[in-house]
FIGU-311561 format. One record per residue (C-alpha): x, y, z; residue in three letters. Coordinates in steps of 0.02 Angstrom, whole numbers, m for minus. Example, Ala and Ser with C-alpha at 12.3 -4.5 7.8 and 13.67 -1.06 7.14 Angstrom:
2
+--------+--------+--------+------+
!     xx !     yy !     zz ! type !
+--------+--------+--------+------+
!    615 !   m225 !    390 !  Ala !
!    684 !    m53 !    357 !  Ser !
+--------+--------+--------+------+
//
This chain:
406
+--------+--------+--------+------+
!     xx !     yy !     zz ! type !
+--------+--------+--------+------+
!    546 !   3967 !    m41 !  Unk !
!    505 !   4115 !   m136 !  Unk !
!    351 !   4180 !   m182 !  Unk !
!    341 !   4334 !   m319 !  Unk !
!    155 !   4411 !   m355 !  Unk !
!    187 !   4542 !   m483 !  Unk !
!     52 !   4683 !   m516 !  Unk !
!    m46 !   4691 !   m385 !  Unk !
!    114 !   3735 !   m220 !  Unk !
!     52 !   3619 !   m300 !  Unk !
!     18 !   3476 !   m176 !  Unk !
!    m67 !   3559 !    m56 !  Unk !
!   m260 !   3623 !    m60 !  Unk !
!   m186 !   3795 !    m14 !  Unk !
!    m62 !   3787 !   m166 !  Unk !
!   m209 !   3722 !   m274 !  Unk !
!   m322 !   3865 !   m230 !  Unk !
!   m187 !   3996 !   m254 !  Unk !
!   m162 !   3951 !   m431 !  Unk !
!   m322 !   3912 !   m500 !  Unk !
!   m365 !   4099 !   m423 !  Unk !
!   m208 !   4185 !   m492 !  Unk !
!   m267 !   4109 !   m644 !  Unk !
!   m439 !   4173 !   m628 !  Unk !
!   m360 !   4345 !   m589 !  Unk !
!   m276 !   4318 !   m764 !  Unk !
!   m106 !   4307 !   m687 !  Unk !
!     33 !   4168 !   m759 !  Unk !
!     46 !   4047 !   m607 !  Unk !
!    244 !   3953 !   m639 !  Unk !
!    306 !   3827 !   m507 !  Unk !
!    492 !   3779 !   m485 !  Unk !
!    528 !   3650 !   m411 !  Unk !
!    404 !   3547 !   m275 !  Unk !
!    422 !   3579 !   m113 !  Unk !
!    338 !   3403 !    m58 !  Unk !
!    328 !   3220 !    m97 !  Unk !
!    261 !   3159 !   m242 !  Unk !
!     85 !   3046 !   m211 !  Unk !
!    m38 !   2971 !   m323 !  Unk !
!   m153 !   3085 !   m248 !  Unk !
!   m108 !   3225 !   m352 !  Unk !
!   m110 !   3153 !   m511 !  Unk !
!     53 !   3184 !   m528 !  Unk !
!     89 !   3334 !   m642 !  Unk !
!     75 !   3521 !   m575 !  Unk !
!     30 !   3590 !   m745 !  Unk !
!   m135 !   3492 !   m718 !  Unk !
!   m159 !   3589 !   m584 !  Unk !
!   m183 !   3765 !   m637 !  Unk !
!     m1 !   3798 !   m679 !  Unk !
!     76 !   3867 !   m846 !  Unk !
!    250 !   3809 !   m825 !  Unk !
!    326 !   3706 !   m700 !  Unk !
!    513 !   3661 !   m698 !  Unk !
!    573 !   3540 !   m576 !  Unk !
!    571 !   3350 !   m470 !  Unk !
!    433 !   3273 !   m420 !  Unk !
!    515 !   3244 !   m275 !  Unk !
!    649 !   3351 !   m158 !  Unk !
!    837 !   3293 !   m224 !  Unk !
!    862 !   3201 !    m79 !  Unk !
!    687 !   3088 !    m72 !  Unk !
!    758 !   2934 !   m204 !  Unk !
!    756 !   2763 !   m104 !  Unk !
!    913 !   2671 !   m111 !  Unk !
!    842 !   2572 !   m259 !  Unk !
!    768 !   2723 !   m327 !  Unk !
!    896 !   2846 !   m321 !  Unk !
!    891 !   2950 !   m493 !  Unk !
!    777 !   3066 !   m453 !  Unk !
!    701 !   3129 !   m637 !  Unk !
!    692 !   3313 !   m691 !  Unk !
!    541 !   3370 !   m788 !  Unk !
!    496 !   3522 !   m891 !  Unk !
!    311 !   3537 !   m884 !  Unk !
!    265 !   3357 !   m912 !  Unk !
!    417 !   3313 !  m1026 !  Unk !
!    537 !   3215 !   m902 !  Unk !
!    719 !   3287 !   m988 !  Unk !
!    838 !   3183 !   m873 !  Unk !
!    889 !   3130 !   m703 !  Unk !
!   1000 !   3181 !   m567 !  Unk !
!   1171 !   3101 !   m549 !  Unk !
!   1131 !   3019 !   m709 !  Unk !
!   1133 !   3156 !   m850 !  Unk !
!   1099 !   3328 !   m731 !  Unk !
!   1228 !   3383 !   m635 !  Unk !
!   1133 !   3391 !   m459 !  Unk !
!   1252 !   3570 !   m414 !  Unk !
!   1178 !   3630 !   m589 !  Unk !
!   1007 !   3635 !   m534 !  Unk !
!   1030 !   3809 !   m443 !  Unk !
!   1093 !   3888 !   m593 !  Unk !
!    949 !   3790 !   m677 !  Unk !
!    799 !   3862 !   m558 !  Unk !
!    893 !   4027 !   m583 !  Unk !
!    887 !   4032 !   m758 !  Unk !
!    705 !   3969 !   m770 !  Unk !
!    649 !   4116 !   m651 !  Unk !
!    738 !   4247 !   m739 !  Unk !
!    688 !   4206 !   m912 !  Unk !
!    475 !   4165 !   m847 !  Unk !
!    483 !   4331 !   m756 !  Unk !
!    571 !   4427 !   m919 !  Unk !
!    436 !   4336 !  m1023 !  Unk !
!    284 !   4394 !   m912 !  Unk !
!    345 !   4587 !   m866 !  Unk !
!    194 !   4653 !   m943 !  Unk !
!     68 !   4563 !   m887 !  Unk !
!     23 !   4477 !   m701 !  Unk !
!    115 !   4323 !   m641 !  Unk !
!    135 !   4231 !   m486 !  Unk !
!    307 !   4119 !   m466 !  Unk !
!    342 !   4007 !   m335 !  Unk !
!    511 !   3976 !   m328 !  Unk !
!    547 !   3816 !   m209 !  Unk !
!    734 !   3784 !   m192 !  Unk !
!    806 !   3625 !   m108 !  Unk !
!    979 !   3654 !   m111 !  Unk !
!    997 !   3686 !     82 !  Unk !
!    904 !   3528 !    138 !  Unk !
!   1023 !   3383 !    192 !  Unk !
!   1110 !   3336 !     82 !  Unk !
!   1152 !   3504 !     62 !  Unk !
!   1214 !   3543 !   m118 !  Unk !
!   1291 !   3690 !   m225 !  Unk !
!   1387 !   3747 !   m357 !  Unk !
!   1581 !   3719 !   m334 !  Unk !
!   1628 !   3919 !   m354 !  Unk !
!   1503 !   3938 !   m179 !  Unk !
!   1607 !   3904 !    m31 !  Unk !
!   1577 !   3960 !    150 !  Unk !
!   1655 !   3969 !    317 !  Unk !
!   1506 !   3869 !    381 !  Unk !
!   1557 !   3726 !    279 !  Unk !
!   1424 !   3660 !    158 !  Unk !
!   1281 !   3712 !    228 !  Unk !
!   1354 !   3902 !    204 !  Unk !
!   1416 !   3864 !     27 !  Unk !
!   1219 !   3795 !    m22 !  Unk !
!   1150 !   3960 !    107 !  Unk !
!   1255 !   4075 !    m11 !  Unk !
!   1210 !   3983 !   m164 !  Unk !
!   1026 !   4018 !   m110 !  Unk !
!   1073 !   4198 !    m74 !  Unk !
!   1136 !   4210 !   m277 !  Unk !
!    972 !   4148 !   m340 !  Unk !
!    860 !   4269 !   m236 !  Unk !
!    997 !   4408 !   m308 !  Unk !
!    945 !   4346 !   m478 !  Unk !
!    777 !   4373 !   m446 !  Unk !
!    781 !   4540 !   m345 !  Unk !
!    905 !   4592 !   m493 !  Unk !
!    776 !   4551 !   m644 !  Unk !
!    633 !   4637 !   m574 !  Unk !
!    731 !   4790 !   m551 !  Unk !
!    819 !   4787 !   m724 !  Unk !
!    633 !   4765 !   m810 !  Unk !
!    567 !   4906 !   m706 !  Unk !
!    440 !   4804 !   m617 !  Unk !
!    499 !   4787 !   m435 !  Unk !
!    392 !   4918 !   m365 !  Unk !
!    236 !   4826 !   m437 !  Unk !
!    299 !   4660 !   m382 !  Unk !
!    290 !   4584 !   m197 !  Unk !
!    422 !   4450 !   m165 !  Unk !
!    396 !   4352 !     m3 !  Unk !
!    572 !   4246 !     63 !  Unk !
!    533 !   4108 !    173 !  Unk !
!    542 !   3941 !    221 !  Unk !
!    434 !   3794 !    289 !  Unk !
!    507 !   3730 !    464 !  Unk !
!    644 !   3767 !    581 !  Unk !
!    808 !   3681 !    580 !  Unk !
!    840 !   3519 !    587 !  Unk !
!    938 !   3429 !    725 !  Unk !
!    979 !   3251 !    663 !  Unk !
!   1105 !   3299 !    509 !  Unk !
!   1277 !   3365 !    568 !  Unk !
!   1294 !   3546 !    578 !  Unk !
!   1379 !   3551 !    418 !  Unk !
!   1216 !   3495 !    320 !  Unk !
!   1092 !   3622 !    413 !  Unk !
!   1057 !   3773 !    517 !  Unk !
!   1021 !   3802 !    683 !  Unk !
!    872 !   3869 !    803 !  Unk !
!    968 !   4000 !    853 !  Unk !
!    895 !   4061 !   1018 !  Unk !
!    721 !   3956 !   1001 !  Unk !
!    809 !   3827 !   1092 !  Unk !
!    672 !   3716 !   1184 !  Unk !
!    779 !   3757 !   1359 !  Unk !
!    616 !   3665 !   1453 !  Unk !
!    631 !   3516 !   1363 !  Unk !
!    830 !   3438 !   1395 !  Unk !
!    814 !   3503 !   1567 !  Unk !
!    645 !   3422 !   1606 !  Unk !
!    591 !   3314 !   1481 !  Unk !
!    775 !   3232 !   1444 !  Unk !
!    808 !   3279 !   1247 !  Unk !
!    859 !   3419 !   1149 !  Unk !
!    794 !   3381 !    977 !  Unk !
!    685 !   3545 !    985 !  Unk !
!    696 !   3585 !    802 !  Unk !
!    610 !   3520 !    637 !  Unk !
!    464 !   3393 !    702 !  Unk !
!    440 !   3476 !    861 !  Unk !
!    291 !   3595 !    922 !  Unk !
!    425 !   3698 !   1015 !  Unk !
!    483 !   3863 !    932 !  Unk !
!    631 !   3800 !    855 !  Unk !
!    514 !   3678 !    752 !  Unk !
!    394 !   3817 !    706 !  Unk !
!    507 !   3983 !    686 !  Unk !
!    578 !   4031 !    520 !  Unk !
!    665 !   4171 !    436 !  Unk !
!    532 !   4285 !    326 !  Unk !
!    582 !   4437 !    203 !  Unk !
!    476 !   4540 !    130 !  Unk !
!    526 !   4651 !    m30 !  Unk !
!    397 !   4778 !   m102 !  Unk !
!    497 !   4933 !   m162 !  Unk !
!    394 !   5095 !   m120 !  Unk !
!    284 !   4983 !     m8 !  Unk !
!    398 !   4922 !    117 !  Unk !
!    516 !   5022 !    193 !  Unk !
!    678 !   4965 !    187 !  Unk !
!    759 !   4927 !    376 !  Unk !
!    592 !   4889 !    434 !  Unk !
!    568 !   4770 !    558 !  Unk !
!    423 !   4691 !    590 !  Unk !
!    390 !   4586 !    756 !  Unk !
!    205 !   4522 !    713 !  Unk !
!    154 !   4349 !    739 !  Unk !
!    115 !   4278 !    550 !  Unk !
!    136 !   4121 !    461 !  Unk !
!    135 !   4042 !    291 !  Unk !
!    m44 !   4024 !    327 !  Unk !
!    m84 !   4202 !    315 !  Unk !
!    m15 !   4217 !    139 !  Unk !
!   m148 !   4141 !     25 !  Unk !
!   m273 !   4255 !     99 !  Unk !
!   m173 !   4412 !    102 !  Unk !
!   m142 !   4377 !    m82 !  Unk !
!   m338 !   4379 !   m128 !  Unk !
!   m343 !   4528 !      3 !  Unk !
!   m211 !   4618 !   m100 !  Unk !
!   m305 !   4589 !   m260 !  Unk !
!   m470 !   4634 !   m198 !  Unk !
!   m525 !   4455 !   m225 !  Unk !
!   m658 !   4386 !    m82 !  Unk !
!   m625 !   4233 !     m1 !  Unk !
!   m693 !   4085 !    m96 !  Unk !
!   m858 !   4016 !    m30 !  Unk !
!   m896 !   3879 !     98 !  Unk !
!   m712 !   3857 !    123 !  Unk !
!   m629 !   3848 !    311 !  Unk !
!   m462 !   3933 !    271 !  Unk !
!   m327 !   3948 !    403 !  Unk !
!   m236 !   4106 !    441 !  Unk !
!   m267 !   4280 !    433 !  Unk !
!   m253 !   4444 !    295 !  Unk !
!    m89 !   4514 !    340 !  Unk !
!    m99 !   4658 !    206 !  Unk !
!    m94 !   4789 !    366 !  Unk !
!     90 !   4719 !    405 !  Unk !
!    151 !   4719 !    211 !  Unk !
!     56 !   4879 !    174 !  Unk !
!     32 !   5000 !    345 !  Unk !
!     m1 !   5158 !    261 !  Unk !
!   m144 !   5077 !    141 !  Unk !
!    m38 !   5121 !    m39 !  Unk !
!   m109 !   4962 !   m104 !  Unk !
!   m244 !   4880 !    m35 !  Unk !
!   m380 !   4940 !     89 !  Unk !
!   m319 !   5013 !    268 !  Unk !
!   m376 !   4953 !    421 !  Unk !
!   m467 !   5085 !    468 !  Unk !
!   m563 !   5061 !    320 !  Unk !
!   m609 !   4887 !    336 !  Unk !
!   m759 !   4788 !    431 !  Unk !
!   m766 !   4766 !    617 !  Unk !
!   m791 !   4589 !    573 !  Unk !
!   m621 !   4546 !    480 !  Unk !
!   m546 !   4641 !    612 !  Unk !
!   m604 !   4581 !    732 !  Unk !
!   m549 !   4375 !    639 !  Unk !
!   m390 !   4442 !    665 !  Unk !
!   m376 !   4496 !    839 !  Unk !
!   m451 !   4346 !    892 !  Unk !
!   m337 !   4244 !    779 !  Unk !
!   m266 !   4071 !    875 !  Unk !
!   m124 !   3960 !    785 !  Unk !
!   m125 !   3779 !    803 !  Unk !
!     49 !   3699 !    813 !  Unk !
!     15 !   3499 !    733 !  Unk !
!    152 !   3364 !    725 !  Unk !
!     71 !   3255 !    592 !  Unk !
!   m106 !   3241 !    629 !  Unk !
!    m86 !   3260 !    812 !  Unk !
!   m131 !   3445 !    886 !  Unk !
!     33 !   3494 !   1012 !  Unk !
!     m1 !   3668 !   1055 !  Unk !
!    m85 !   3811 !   1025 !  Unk !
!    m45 !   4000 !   1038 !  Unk !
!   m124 !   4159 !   1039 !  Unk !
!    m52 !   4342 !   1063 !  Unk !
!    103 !   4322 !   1157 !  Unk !
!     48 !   4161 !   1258 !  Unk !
!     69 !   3988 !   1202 !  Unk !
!     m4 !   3828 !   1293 !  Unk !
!     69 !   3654 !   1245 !  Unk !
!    m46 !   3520 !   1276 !  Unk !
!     72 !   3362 !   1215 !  Unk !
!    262 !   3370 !   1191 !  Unk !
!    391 !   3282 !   1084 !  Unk !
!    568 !   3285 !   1004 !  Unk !
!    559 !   3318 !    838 !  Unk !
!    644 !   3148 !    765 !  Unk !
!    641 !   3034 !    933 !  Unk !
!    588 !   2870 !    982 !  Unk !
!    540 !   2915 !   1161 !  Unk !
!    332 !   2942 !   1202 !  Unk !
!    250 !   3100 !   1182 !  Unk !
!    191 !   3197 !   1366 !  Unk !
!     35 !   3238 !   1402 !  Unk !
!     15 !   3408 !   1502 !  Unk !
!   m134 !   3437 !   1609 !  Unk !
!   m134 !   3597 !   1637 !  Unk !
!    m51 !   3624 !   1475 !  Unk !
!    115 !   3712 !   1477 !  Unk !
!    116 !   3909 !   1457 !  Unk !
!    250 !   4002 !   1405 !  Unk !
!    246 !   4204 !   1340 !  Unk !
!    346 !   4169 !   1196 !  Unk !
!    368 !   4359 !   1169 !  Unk !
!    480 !   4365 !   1317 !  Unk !
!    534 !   4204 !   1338 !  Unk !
!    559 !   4128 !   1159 !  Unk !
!    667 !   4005 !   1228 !  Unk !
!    539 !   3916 !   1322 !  Unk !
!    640 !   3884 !   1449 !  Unk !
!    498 !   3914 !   1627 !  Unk !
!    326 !   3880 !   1590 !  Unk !
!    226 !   4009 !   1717 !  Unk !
!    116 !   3977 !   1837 !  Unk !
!    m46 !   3877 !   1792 !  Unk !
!   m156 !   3951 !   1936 !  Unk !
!   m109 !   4126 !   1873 !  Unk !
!   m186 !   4103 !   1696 !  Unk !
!   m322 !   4020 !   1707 !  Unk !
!   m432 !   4139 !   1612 !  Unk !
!   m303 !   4109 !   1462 !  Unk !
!   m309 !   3914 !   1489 !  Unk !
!   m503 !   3923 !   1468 !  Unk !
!   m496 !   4027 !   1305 !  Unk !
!   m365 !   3936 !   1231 !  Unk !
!   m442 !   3751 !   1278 !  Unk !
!   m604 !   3800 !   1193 !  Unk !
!   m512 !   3848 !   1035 !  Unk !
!   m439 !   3715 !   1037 !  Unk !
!   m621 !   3608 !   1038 !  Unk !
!   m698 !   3715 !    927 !  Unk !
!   m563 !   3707 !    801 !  Unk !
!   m545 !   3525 !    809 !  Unk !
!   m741 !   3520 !    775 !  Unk !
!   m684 !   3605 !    579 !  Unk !
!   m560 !   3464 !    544 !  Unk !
!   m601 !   3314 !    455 !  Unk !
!   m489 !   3165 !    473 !  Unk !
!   m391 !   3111 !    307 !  Unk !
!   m234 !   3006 !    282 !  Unk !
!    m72 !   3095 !    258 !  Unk !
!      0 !   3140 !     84 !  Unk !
!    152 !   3075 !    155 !  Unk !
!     73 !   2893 !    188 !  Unk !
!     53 !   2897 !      0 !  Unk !
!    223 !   2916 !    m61 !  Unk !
!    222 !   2796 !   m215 !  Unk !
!    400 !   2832 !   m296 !  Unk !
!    361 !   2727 !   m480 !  Unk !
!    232 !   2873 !   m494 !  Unk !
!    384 !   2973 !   m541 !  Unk !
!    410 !   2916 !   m711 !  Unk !
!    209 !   2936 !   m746 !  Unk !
!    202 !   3139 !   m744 !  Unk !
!    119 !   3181 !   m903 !  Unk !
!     91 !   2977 !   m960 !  Unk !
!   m113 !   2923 !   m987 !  Unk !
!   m128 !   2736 !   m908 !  Unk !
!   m111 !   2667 !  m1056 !  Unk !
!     55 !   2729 !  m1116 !  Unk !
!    128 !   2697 !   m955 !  Unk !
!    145 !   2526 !   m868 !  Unk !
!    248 !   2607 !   m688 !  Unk !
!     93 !   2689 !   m641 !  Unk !
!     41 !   2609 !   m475 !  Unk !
!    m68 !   2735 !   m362 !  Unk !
!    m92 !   2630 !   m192 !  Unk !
!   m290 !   2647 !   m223 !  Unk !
!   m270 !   2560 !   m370 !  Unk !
!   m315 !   2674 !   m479 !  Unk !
!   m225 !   2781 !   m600 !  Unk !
!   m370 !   2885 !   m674 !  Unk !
!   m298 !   3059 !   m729 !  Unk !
+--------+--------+--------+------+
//
C-alpha cells in the first residue's frame, strides 16, 4: 500500500480515525481501492466514512465465492461495472494509476491524504500484458506495482510538490507460503529455521507470529527530509503511522482513546526540519517510546511479544495449517536483531529479568483489550451490490445482525 500526506482505510478504527482527522486538518482524504473484506459492519461505503473520493472493490479481486465471482467496481458509491464481466481485471492498475495521478493533480494546492491500496500482487497475481518478469507472474504484477508507485513519485515531482509531500511504501504481512512461488514472494531470510526443525512445518510466513509472518518491505520518500541511501534499521510498524501523522501535523492524540504504536517522526525526520526534535519533546512521550512492546496476534489469539531486540513467543503456529498451536512455558526468546531467522531460542535461565518484563506486558496489555468478533466473521458478500443503496431501494442487503440501518 501506499500512503501520500501532502503539506505537512476505511475498515479499520485506525483508518476511520485517520480520515475523519485529515479531514478536520482540512486535508482531501481519497481511498483506492480496500485493502479488506467487505462486512455489514461498515455500512458499506467508504465515502460515508470521512472520505472524498474512493475508487475501487469492496472486496480484494480475488475474494468472489465461486457463486459470487464478479467482483463489482465502484466510483464513490456509483457501482460502474464488474470484473471479468465488463472491466478488464489487468486494467485495474492502469485504472488506480490514473485515479491517483489525476486526485493528486486536482489537490496540488491544497492538503490531501491518498491511500493507495493495490491488489495486483496478491494470489491470483495479475497485470497488464506489456509487464513481464523473470520471476514469472508474480514479477510481472511486482513490476506492474513498481510502474504505479513511478506514476506517483513522477506527479508529485512534475507539480512541484514532492518536497512537501511524505509518501510511505508498504505492505500488510509477510509472504505467503500456500500459493506456488509464481503467485507470491518469499520471506527471504526470516525463515522460521526453529519451527521445521522442531516443531515439524515450514509454513512460517503470512498467518504466523514468526518473522516471516510479521516482516515487510517499508520505503519512505520525503525529498529534502529524507536522505536518499538512508537506511534505517529501527523497529516500527504500520501501527506507528497514524500517530506519527497527527505528530507531524502538530495534532494531539484524540482523547480517551488506547492507540497502539508509537510517533516515529524522529526516524522520518532526525534533524527536526518538520516537526518537533527529540530533544525538544516531553520526558513522558519519550519515555512511551523507549518502553514501547509489540504484540504479535494471529486472529484474536496473542502469539508473541517483542521488545528492543528480544522477542518471547508464548504460543506457536504455521501460518495456514491444520496441526495444534504449542504452548511455551517459558516462552521462547530469540534476539531477532542477530538472529532474524529464529532459528535457537537462548537460554531461559539467562533472561529471566526479560521474561518478567515482557510477561507483565503482556497482562497489562491484555487488561486494555475488549473482546469483539472479527470483521472477517462478518463477511456478507450480497452487501456488495448495496454500497450507496438506502434499504429501501435495495432488496440484496442482508447484514447478519439483521439490520441494514445506514
Amino acid at each position: 500500500m501506499v500512503l501520500i500526506f501532502h503539506n505537512c482505510s476505511p475498515c479499520s478504527t485506525v483508518h476511520l480515525l485517520v480520515c475523519r482527522i485529515m479531514v478536520q486538518l482540512h486535508f482531501h482524504p481519497c481511498l483506492l481501492n480496500v485493502p479488506n473484506i467487505m462486512s455489514p459492519v461498515h455500512r458499506f461505503s467508504q465515502c460515508r466514512h470521512g472520505f472524498d473520493h474512493f475508487y475501487g472493490t469492496p472486496v480484494t479481486h480475488c475474494e468472489g465465492p465461486a457463486s459470487y465471482p464478479a467482483v463489482p467496481v465502484f466510483s464513490d458509491d456509483k457501482k460502474i461495472g464488474r470484473i471479468g464481466i465488463d472491466i478488464v481485471r489487468e486494467d485495474l492498475v492502469y485504472r488506480y494509476s490514473d485515479q491517483a495521478t489525476k486526485f493528486i493533480s486536482d489537490n496540488a494546492d491544497e492538503r490531501f491524504f491518498l491511500y493507495l491500496a493495490m491488489d495486483n500482487t496478491h494470489s491470483p497475481v495479475f497485470s497488464p500484458a506489456n509487464f513481464t518478469s523473470p520471476r514469472g507472474p508474480y514479477g510481472a504484477a511486482t513490476e506492474a506495482l513498481d510502474w504505479v508507485v513511478g506514476q506517483v513519485m513522477d506527479t508529485l515531482k512534475r507539480l512541484g510538490i514532492a518536497e512537501n509531500t511524505l509518501m510511505i511504501f508498504t505492505s500488510d504481512n509477510g509472504a505467503w507460503y500456500v500459493p506456488p512461488p509464481t503467485e507470491a514472494g518469499v520471506v527471504g531470510p526470516f525463515q522460521g529455521t526453529y519451527a521445521p526443525k522442531t516443531l515439524g512445518y515450514v509454513d512460517t510466513g503470512k498467518g504466523s507470529s514468526w518473522e516471516g509472518g510479521f516482516r515487510v518491505p517499508a520505503v519512505a520518500w520525503w525529498p529534502g527530509t529524507i536522505a536518499p541511501n538512508t537506511v534505517c534499521e529501527n523497529f516500527t510498524s504500520s501501527l506507528d503511522l497514524f500517530i506519527t501523522f497527527l505528530s507531524l501535523a502538530t495534532v494531539p492524540l484524540p482523547a480517551a482513546i488506547d492507540l497502539d504504536g508509537k510517533d516515529i517522526s524522529d526516524i522520518l525526520d532526525p534533524v527536526g526540519r518538520r516537526h518537533t526534535p527529540a530533544a525538544m519533546k516531553t520526558a513522558e512521550a519519550l519515555n512511551a517510546g523507549a518502553n514501547y512492546t509489540f504484540f504479535y496476534y494471529r486472529g484474536p489469539q496473542l502469539m508473541a511479544a517483542r521488545s528492543g531486540a528480544l522477542k518471547a513467543h508464548f504460543i506457536t503456529h504455521s501460518g495456514f495449517g491444520h496441526e495444534a498451536p504449542v504452548n511455551h512455558d517459558p516462552p521462547l526468546v530469540f534476539n531477532v536483531e542477530i538472529d532474524p531467522q529464529e532459528r535457537e531460542p537462548l537460554p531461559a535461565g539467562k533472561y529471566k529479568s526479560f521474561i518478567t518484563a515482557v510477561t507483565d506486558a503482556v497482562v497489562a496489555h491484555k487488561h486494555t483489550v475488549k473482546p469483539v468478533q472479527a470483521q472477517l466473521d462478518l463477511i456478507d458478500y450480497k452487501a456488495m451490490d448495496c454500497v450507496g443503496l438506502s434499504d429501501k431501494q435495495s432488496g440484496c442487503c442482508r447484514a447478519l445482525d439483521g439490520k441494514c440501518s445506514y
